[in-house]
PLY file of the C-alpha trace (Angstrom):
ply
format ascii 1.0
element vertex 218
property float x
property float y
property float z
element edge 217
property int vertex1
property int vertex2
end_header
0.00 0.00 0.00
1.09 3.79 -1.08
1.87 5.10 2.12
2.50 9.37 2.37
6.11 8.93 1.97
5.39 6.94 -1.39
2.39 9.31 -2.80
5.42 12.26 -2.31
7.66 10.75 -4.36
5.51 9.79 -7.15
3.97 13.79 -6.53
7.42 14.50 -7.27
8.01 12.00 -10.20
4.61 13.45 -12.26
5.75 16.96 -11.54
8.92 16.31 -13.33
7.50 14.34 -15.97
4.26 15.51 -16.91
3.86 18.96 -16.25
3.14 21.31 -19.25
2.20 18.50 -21.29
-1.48 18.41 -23.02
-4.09 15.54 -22.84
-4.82 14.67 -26.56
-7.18 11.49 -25.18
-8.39 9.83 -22.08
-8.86 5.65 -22.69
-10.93 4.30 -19.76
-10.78 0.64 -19.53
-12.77 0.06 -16.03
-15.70 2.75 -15.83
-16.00 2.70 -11.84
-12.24 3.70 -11.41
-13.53 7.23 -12.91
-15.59 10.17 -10.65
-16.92 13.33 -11.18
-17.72 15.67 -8.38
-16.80 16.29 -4.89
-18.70 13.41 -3.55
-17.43 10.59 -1.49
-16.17 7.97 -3.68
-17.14 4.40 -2.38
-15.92 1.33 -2.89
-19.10 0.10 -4.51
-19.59 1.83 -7.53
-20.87 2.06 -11.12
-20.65 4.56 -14.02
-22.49 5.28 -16.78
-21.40 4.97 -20.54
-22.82 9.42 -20.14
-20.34 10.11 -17.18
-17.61 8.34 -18.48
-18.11 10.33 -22.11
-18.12 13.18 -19.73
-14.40 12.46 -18.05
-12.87 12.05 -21.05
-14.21 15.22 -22.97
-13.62 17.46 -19.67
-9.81 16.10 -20.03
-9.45 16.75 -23.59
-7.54 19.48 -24.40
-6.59 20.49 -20.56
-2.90 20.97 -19.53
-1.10 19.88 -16.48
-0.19 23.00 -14.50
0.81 21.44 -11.64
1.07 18.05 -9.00
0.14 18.73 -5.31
-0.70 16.50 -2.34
-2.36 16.72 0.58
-2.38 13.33 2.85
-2.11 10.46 0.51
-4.17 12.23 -2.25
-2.91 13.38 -5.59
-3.63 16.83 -6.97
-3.46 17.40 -10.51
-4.28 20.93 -11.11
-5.58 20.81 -14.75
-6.44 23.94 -17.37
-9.80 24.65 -19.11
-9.57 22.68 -22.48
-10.07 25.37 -25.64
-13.77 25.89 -26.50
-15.74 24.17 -28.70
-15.49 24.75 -32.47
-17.83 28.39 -32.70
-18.50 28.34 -28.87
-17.15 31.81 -27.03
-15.02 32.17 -23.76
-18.08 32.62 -21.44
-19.80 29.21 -22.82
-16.89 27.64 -22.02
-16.60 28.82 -18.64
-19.89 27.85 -17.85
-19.14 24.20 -19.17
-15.40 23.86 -17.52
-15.08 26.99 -15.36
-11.63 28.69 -14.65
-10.06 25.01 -14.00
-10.53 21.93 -12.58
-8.27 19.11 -10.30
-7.86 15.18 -10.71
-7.99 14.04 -7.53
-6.08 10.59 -7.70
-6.23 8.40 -4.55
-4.36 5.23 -5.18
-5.52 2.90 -2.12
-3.49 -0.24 -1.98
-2.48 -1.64 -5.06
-3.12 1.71 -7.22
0.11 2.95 -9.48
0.62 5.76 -11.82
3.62 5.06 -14.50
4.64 7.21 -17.05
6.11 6.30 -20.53
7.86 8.68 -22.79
6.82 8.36 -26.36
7.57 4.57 -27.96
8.76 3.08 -24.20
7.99 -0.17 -23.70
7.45 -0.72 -20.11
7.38 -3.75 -18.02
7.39 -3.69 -14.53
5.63 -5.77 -11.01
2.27 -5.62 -10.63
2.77 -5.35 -6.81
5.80 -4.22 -5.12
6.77 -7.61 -3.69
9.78 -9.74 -4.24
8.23 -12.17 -6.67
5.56 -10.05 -8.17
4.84 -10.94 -12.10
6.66 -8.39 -14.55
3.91 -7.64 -17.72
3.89 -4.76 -19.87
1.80 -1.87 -20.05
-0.52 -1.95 -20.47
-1.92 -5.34 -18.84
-4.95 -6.70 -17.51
-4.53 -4.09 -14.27
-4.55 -1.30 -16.68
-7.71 0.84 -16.11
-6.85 4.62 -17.24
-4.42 5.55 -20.22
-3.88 9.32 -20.52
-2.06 9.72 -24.07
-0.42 13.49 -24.13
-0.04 15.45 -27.59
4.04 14.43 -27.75
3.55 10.76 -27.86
3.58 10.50 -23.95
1.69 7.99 -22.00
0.44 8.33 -18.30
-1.06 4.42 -17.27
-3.03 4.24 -14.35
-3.21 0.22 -12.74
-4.66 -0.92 -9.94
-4.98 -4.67 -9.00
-7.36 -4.25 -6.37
-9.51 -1.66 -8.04
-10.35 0.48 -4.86
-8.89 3.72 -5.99
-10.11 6.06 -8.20
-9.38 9.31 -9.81
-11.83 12.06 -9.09
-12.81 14.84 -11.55
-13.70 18.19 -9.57
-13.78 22.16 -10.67
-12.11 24.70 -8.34
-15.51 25.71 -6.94
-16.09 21.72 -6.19
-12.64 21.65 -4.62
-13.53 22.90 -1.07
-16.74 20.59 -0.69
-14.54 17.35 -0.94
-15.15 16.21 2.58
-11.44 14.03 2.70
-9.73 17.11 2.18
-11.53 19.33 4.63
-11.10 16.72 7.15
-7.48 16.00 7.21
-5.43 17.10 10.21
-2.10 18.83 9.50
0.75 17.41 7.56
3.56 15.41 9.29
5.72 18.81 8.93
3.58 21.10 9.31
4.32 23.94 11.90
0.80 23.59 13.15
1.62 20.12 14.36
2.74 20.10 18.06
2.89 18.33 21.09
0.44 21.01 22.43
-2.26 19.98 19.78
-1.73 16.67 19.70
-2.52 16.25 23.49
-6.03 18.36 22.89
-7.01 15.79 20.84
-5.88 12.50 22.78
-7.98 14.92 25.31
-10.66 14.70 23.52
-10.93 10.99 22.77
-9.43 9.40 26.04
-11.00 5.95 24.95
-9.49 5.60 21.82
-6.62 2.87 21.69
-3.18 5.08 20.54
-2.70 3.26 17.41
-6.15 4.41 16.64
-6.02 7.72 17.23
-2.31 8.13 15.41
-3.78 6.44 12.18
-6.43 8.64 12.07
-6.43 11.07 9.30
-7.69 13.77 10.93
-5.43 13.95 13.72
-2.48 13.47 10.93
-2.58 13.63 8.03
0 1
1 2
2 3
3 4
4 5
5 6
6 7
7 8
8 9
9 10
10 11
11 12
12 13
13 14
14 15
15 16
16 17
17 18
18 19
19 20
20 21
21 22
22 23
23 24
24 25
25 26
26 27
27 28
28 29
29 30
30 31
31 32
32 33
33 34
34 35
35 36
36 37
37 38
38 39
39 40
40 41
41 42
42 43
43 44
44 45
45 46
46 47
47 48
48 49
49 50
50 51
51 52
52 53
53 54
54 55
55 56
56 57
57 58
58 59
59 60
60 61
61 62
62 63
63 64
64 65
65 66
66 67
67 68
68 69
69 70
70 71
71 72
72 73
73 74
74 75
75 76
76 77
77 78
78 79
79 80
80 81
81 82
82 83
83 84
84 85
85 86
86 87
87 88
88 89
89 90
90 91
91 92
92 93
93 94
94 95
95 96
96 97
97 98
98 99
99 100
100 101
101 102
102 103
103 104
104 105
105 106
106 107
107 108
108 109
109 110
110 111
111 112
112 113
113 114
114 115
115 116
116 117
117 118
118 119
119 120
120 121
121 122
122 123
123 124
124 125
125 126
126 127
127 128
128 129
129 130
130 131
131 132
132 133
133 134
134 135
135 136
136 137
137 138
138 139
139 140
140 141
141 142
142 143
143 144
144 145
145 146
146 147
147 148
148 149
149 150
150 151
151 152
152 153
153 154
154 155
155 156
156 157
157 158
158 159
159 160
160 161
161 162
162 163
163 164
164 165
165 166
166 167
167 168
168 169
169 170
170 171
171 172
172 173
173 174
174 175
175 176
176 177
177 178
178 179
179 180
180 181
181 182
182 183
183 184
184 185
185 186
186 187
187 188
188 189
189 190
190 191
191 192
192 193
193 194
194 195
195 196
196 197
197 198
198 199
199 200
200 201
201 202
202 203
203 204
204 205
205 206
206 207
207 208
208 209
209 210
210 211
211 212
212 213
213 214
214 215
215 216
216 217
């Protein structure tokens, strides 16, 4: 499982590799892996052939601006695509707004691997010892994001419990994980002071409980 330390390096990775670069096409192998909206995304979950249409045409088009992360989620802060053949800035606003973010949580088994144009790739499907090697993509492949140079961005997941989460900037504050998260492991606001308000607050709770808890850390 992608653990913080893990998500930050692949943040990292992606914003060396893929910023700047422009989604030509979105292939989406396994609907459910695919969101839009702020709302909880549950384990249990089904898509429509209208939504997914709907994920790949709000991707077309957009650039990569930037990578962020806040706990173990991924923030890919994405442009408005160009309007529509005829269609004026303010129609397009009202479709895409000023921008949106792909919110990429990759739960235990998810992976995001990036191939520069022509790269054959063949790597484990888990991170364990005697994991199978099979090039990309495989059977585990559920989201190919092909870039105008040639690029490829492959999204696998074994498991299939993550997903990656289409939301506009005005969306952005009503996605509950995010306003729920305590502070960062670095974070100044972190101390021994606040720490011990919360334990206050829960004196049942077992430790290991209350330190895996997002929302004390994040």
């Amino acid at each position: 499982m992608p653990e913080l330390p893990e998500v930050e390096t692949i943040r990292r990775g992606l914003q060396r590799t893929i910023v700047g670069k422009k989604i030509a096409a979105v292939e989406i192998r396994l609907p459910k892996i695919v969101s839009l909206g702020p709302q909880t995304v549950s384990n249990l979950r089904k898509n429509s052939k209208a939504k997914v249409q709907k994920f790949r045409q709000m991707l077309r088009g957009s650039r990569i601006k930037s990578v962020k992360r806040r706990a173990k989620m991924l923030l890919v802060k994405l442009s408005a695509p160009p309007p529509h053949k005829g269609e004026g800035k303010e129609k397009e606003k009202e479709r895409f707004g000023a921008g949106k973010w792909l919110l990429v949580h990759l739960k235990m088994t998810g992976q995001l691997i990036f191939a520069k144009k022509g790269e054959r790739k063949v790597l484990k499907i888990l991170n364990i010892l005697n994991a199978r090697r099979l090039e990309l993509p495989h059977q585990y492949t559920h989201v190919i994001f092909k870039f105008s140079d040639g690029s490829r961005l492959f999204y696998n997941d074994m498991r299939q419990f993550g997903y990656l989460r289409l939301v506009s900037d005005k969306q952005l504050p009503l996605v509950r994980e995010l306003a729920e998260y305590g502070p960062e492991p670095f974070d100044k606001s972190l101390t021994t002071a606040s720490l011990r308000q919360k334990a206050l607050s829960r004196p049942r709770l077992a430790v290991k409980l209350f330190l895996m808890d997002p929302r004390v850390v994040a």
